[in-house]
N, C-alpha and C positions, 0 to 999 in steps of 0.2 A: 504493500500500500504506500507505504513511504518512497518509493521508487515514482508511484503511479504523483505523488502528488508534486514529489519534486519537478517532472516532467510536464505535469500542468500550469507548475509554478514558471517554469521555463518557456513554456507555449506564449505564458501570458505576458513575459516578458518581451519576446519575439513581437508578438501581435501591437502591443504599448511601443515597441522601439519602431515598426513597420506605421503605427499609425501617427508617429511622431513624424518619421521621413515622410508617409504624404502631404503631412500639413507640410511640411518644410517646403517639398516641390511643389505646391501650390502658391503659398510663397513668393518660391523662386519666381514660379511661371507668371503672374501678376506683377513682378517686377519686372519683367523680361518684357512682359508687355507695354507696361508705362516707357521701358526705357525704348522699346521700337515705334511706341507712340511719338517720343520724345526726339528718336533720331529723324523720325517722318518729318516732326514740324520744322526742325534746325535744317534738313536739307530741304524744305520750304522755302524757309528762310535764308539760306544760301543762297538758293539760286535767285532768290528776289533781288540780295543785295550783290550778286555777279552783273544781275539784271541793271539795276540801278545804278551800283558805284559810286554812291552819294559820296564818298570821301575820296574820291579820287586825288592824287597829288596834282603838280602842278607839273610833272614831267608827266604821267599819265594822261594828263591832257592831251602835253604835247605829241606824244606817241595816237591819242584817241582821234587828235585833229588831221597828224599827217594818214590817219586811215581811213578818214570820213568818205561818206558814199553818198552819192544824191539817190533821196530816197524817192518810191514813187508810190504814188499811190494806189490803193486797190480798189479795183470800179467791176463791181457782179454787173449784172444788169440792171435798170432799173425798174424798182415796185410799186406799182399802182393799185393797192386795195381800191375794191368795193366791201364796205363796211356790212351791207345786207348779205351780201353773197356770204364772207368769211363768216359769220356768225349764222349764218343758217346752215353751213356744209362743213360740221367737226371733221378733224380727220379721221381716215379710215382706221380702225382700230382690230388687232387679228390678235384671233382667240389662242391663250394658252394657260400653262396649267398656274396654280397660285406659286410651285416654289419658280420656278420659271420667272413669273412676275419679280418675283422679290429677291432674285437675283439680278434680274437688269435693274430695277432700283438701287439696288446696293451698287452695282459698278458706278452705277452713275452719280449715289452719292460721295464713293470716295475717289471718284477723278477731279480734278485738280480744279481742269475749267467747267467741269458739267456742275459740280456741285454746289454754285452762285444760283441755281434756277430752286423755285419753288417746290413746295412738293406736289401742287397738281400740275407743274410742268414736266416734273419727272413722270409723275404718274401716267401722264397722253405721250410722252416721248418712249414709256415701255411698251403703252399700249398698242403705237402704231409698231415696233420692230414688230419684226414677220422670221422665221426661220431659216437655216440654211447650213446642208449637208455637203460638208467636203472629205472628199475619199485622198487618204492618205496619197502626199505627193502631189495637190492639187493647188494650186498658188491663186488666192483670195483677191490678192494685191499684188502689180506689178509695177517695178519701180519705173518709172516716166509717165504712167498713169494719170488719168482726169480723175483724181477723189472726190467723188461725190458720196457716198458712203462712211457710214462708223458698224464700228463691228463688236458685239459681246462674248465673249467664249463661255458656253454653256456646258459641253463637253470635248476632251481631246486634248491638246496640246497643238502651239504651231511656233514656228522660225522666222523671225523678221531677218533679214538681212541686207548688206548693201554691197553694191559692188561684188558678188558672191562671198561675201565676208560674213559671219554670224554674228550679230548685234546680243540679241539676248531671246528668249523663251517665252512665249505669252501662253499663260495655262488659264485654267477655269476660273469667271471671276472677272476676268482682265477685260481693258476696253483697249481699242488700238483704233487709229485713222480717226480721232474726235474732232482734228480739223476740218475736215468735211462736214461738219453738221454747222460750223461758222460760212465757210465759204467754200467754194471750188477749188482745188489745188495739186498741185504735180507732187504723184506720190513718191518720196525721196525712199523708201524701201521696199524689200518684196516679201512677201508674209507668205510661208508656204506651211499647210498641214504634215507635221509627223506620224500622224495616226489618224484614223478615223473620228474627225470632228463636227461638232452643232455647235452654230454661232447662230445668234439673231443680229438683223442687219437693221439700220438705222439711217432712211435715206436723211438727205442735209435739206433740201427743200422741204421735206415734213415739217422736222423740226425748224425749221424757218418759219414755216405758215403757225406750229402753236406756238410760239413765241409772240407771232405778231397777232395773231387772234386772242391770246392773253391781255396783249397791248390794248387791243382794242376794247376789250370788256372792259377793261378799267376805263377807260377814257367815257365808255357809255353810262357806266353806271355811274359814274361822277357828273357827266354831263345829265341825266334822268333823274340823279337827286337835285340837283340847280337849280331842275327846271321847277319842281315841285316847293323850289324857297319862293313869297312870293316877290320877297326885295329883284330876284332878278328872272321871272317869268317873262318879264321882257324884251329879253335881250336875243339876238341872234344866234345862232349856235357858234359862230368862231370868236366872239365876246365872250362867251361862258366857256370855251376853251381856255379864252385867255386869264378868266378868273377862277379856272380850277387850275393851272398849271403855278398860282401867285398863292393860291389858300397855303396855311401850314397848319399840319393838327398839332391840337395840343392835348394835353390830358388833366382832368382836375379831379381829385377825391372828395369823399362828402364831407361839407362844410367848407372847401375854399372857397377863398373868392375869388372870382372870373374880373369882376370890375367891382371896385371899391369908389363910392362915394367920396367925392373932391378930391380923385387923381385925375388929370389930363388924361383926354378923349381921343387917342388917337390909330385905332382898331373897329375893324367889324365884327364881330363875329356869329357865326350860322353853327347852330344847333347841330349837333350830328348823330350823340347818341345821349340817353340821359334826359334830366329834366332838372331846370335852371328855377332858381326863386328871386323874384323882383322884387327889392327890396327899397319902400320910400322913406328918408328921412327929412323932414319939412323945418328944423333946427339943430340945434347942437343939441339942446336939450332933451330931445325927444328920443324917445322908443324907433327905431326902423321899426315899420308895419308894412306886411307882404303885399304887392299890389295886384300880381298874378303868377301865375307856372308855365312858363316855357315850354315848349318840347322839341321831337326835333322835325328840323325844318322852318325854326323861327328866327329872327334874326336880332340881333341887339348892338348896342353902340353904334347903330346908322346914323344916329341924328348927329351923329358927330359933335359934340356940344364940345368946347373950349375943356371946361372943366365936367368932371360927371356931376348928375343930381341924382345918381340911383347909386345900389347897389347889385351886383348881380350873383347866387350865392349857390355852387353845387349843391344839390338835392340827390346824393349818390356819386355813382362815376360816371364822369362825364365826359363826354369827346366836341369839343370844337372847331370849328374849321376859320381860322384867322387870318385876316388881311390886312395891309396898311392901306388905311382910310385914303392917302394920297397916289396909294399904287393904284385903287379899287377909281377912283374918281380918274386915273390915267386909262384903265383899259375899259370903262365902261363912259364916261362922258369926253372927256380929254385925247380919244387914239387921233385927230386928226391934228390938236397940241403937242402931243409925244412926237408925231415926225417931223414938227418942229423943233427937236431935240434941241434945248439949250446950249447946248454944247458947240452948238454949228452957227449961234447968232453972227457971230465974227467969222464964219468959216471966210478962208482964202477962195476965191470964185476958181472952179474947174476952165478949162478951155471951153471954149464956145466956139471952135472954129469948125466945128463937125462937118457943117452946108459947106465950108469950102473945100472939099474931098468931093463933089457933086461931079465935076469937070474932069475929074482926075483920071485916069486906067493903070490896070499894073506898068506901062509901056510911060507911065511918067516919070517910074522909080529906075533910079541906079540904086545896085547893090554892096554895099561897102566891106563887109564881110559877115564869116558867119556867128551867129550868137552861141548857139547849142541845136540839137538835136533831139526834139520831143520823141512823144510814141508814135505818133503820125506824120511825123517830117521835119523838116528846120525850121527855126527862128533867126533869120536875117537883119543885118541892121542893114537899111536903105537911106536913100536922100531923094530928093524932088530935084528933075534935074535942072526944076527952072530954077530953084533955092537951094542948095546945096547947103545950108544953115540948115532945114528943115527935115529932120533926122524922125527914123520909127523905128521900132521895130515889126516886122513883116513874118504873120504867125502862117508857114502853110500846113496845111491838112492833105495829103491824099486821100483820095475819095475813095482808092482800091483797097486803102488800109482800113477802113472803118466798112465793116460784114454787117453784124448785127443791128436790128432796130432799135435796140438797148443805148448803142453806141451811137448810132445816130439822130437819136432823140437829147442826148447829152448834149451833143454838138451844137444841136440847134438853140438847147437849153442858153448852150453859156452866151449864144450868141445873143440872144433876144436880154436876158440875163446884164450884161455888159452895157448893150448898147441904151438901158433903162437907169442905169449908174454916172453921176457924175461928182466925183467929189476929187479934189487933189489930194484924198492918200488912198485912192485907188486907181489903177493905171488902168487908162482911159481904151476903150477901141472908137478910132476913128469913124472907120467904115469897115465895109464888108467886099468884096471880089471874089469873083468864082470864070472857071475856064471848063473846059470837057475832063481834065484830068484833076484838079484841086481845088479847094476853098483857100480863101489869103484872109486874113484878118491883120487887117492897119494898125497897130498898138502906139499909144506912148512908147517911146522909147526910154529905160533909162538904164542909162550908161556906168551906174557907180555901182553895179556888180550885186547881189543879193547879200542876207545875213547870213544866207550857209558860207560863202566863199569867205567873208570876215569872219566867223568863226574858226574857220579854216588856217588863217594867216595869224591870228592873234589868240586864241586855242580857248577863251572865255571872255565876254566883255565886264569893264566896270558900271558900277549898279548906275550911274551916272547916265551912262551910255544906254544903257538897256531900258530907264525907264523913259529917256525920249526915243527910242523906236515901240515901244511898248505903246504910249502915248499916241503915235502914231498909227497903230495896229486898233486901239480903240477908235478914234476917230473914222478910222474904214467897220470899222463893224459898228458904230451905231447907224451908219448909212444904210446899211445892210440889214441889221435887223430890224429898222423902222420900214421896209418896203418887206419884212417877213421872208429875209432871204435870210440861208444857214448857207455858210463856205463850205467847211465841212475835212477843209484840206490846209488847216493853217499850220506851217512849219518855217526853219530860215527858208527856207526853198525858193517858198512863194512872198518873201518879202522882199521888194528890192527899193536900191537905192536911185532917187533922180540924181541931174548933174549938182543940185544943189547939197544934199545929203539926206533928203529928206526921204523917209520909208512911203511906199506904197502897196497897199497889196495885191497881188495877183495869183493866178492860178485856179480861173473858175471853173474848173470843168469837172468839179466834183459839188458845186452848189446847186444848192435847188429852192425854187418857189414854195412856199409852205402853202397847203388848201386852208381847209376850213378850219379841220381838228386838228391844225398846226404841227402835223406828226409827216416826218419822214420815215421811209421803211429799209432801204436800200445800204446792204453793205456796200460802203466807199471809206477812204481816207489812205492816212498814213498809220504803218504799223506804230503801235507805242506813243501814237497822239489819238487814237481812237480812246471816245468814252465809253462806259460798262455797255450802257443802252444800246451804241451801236454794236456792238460786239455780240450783247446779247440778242439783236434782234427784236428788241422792243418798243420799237418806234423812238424817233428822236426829234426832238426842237432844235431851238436856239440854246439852250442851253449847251450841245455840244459842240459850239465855236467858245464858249467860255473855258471848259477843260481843257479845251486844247492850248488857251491864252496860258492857262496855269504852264500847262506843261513845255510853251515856247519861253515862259520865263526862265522855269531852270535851265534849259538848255542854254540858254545866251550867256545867263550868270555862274551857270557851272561850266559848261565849256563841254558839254555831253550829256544826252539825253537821261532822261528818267529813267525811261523805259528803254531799251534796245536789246537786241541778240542776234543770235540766227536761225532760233528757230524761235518759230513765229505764236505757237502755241505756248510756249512758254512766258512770254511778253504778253501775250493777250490773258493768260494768269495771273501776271505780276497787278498787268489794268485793274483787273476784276477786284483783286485783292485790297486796293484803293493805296492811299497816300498817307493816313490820318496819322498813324505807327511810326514813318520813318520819321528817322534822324537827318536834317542835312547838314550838307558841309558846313561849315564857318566859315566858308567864303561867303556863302549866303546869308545876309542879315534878318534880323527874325523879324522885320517887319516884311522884308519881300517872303516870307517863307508861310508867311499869316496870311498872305495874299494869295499866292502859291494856292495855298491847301484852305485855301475859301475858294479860291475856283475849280478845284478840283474834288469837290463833295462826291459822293459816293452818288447820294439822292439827288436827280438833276435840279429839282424844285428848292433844293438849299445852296446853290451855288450863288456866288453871289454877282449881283446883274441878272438875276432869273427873273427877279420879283419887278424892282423898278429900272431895267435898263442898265446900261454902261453909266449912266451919271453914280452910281452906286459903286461900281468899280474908279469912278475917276475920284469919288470923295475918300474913299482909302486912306490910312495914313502915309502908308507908300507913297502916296503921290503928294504928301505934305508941301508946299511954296513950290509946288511946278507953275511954271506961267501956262497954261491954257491959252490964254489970249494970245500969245506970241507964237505959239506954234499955229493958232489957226490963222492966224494973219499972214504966216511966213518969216513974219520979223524974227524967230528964235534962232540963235546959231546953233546948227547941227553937232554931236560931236564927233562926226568924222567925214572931212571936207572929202570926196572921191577925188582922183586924179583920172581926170575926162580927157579922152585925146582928141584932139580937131582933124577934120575930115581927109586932110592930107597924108594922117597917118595912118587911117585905115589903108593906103592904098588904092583899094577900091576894081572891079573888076570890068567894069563898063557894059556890064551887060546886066538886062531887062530883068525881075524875077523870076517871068516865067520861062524863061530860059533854062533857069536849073531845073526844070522839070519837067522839059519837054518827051524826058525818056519813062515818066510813070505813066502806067496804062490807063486805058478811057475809060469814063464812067459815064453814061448818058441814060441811066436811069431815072433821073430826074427825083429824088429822093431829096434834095438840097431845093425844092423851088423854093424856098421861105427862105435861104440863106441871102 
């Protein structure tokens, strides 16, 4: 027996020592995970700030500048909703099983850039993937490929590789090709099955349309409660666009006060959720006595009174939707005031000499030499050969380079676009010419080189420098946003300099006319100056020429982009990720850096200049004792005079412009008759 107990005795020590080690590797194993949690967010974080480079040295510059690349922009086609249609025809959704579901959710919550979307985005972006059987040996993806496609691995295993190199392994789980669901693009590897694999596939036009059909319920349902306030039941619907894109909610618990008695009057605010108590005091003396109850859809502090005579007091939680009294008085009585944007009282007058271009043909121009070299042909500098003082630049188009109706509806965009613009810091088109083989567009000429190439030579400017071309860059986009145009492409690229020094903006061939619901839908821009919205898909305003203002500031005052890489998914993460977190240089002062990261809000509706214009970006502390006045008049001196050369040094080749083109092919489809 004493054998038998010692031996129990010993079981039970085993069994006690065995259930002590699996605590232990439990343990372990939940450490294991915090810490591969933990390596996840830091190589996050890595590659943001590889991305970033916010502290760049000042030799790093110099190495970043001698390696700079003129970026270009990215133009899909363009998207014309019909708002009845997208909302009456959900996308097609194909049936499978629940774990199935809840594994393409899960890929797509923990991908990098997919995981910014909602969860009924996620939800309609599983619903629509559809299945798909690859027999070992069978390659999904080939590298040069048009990617329009993302792909989930359900079962199997596959090989990315490049160049017949092995990259890495994508098992069960895994998402691969998610650029495609952003835009179209050449696929840089080739993904081949090892075994027997099910992947569900994810076209990029789906997910395009629910993104943008997301876009749009929100904008309906904001514009459907508006309409039910009665303060603005009257308004046209691109008015009530433009007072839901200005509202900001706020949130109150029970018993704050919304509006306190004898503070300044200077908000509306519209009921949203909850129920509000109106509260009257008729002395100092006296009791407040309740006068009524709110609910939602009622509005308050309309009367806009100097001082308050009420109180206004939550009754529970409450949601309101707030305005400034002098934004709400600009987009609903004042829009034909606002284009009178203050800011332009003193403006310097644009050229007016457009009629005299009437008489002209390309066969007036000598051509002096060449500018650059767009996507669709050169940019020439010319002269008049009756004036040889009187310098353009000469934009041609071949007509055989522009296929798509996408592309040619842009064309005709910028044109009409341009020729509707007159201000001196936007670079002017004269006229228009067309021949059997190309379009000419007349431009302003100006000679003092863009802010890429001066960033280029001096590798960051001083804050000095950057806020009068900054200055400059606002002055063109209040023109722009008061006629409800979005650029959409602003970078150094498209700032250039006249003979004077003065910045101008150009590069419209990614702007667009906003309609009613003031939403664009259309991937375009430059990588890593695109905002979340466009990226995401979500329709965009004016507000993303503001993020992009942000993000033209660091680059001038750092001397390299926020955002950059080479691969281009990872930079549209870093966007999504937003700005609010980083650290920047101490090259950058913290009032540009205040600035910076107010134009670049995450939420387009908190950026600043969303609500009342560029006058809101111009009162900034940043722009503390800038002269205003002297820049719109002209009188400011620039600070960096260009060295302009006079016509003798161009050379010059004596021949006609259309001369250099007489070898592009004919186009006589007549597609261009509006040009």
């Amino acid at each position: 027996m004493g054998t038998l107990r010692d031996l129990q005795f010993a079981l039970q020590l085993k069994i006690e020592e065995l259930r002590q080690r699996d605590a232990l590797i439990d343990e372990l194993e939940l450490e294991l995970d915090a810490k591969d949690d933990l390596i996840r967010r830091l190589q996050g974080e890595l590659d943001r700030l590889r991305l970033s480079a916010p502290g760049a040295s000042a030799a790093g510059q110099q190495r970043a500048s001698s390696l700079r690349v003129r970026r270009k922009a990215l133009l899909t086609e363009p998207v014309t909703l019909e708002p009845k249609l997208v909302l009456q025809n959900p996308p097609i959704s194909h049936s499978k099983s629940q774990e199935s579901q809840q594994l393409i959710e899960s890929a797509l919550a923990e991908n990098e850039c997919m995981k910014y979307r909602d969860r009924d985005q996620m939800r309609c972006l599983a619903d629509s993937a559809y299945p798909l059987t690859l027999k070992q040996g069978v390659s999904v993806v080939q590298e040069g490929d048009n990617g329009t496609q993302a792909y989930i691995v359900e079962e199997g295993k596959l090989e990315a590789s490049r160049a017949c190199q092995r990259l890495h392994i994508i098992e069960p789980g895994m998402m691969f090709e998610e650029l495609a669901l952003i835009h179209n693009h050449t696929c840089s590897t080739t993904v081949t099955a090892l075994v027997n694999s099910r992947l569900w596939v994810m076209e990029g036009q789906v997910f395009q349309r629910i993104m943008q059909r997301n876009g749009l319920i929100a904008i309906t349902q904001s514009l459907h409660f508006l309409r039910s306030v009665a303060l603005l039941c009257v308004f046209p619907e691109d008015v009530l666009v433009k007072v839901s894109d200005s509202l900001e909610e706020s949130h109150y618990s029970d018993g704050d006060y919304i509006i306190r008695n004898g503070n300044p009057g200077d908000k509306l605010y519209i009921l949203s959720q909850g129920q509000v108590k109106v509260l009257e005091k008729h002395s100092a003396n006296e009791e407040s006595v309740m006068v009524s109850v709110l609910t939602r859809g009622d509005c308050f502090g309309e009367r806009g009174d100097d001082v308050r005579s009420m109180s206004a007091l939550a009754a529970g939680d409450v949601t309101c939707l707030v305005i400034d009294r002098e934004v709400f008085k600009k987009v609903t009585g004042g829009l034909d005031d606002a284009r009178k944007n203050p800011s332009n009282k003193a403006r310097l007058k644009a050229d007016e000499d457009g009629s005299a271009f009437g008489e002209t043909s390309l066969r007036s121009f000598q051509v002096l030499c060449n500018l650059g070299e767009g996507q669709y042909g050169p940019t020439q500098l010319v002269h008049l050969k009756s004036n040889s003082n009187c310098k353009f630049a000469l934009k041609t188009i071949r007509k055989q380079a522009i296929q798509s109706p996408g592309q040619r509806e842009r064309i005709l965009a910028e044109k009409h676009i341009l020729m509707d613009l007159q201000s001196p810091f936007i670079v002017r088109l004269h006229c228009t010419y067309k021949d059997a083989r190309c379009l000419y567009m007349l431009m302003e000429a100006c000679e003092g080189g863009d802010l890429w190439n001066l960033l280029r030579e001096r590798g960051s400017l001083e804050e000095d420098t950057v806020r009068f071309y900054a200055a400059c860059v606002l002055e063109a986009l209040s023109v722009l946003h008061a006629k409800d145009i979005v650029h959409r492409d602003l970078k150094p690229e498209n700032v250039l300099l006249d003979q004077r020094g003065y910045a101008k903006l150009t590069g419209f061939g990614c702007a667009k006319k906003l309609g009613s619901l003031h939403r664009a839908w259309s991937f375009c821009g430059s990588v890593g100056y695109q905002p979340p919205e466009v990226i995401l898909h979500q329709g965009h305003g004016l507000s993303a020429d503001l993020w992009a203002l942000g993000m033209l500031l660091y680059e001038l005052l750092n001397g390299s982009p926020l955002f950059s890489g080479s691969e281009q998914l990872k930079v549209y993460t870093a966007s999504l990720k937003g700005i609010d977190e980083l650290e920047f240089p101490k090259t950058i002062s913290r009032s540009a850096a205040h600035l910076i990261k107010s134009l670049c809000r995450l939420n387009p509706s908190e950026r600043l200049g969303q609500r009342n214009g560029v006058k809101d970006i111009c009162k900034h502390m940043w722009f503390e004792g800038f002269d205003w006045e002297g820049l719109q008049k002209g009188t400011s001196t620039p600070p960096v005079i260009p060295n302009v050369p006079c016509v003798s040094d161009h050379g010059g080749s004596a021949l006609s412009p259309e001369t250099h083109t007489e070898a592009a092919p004919l186009d006589d489809s007549g597609w261009d008759v509006d040009f």
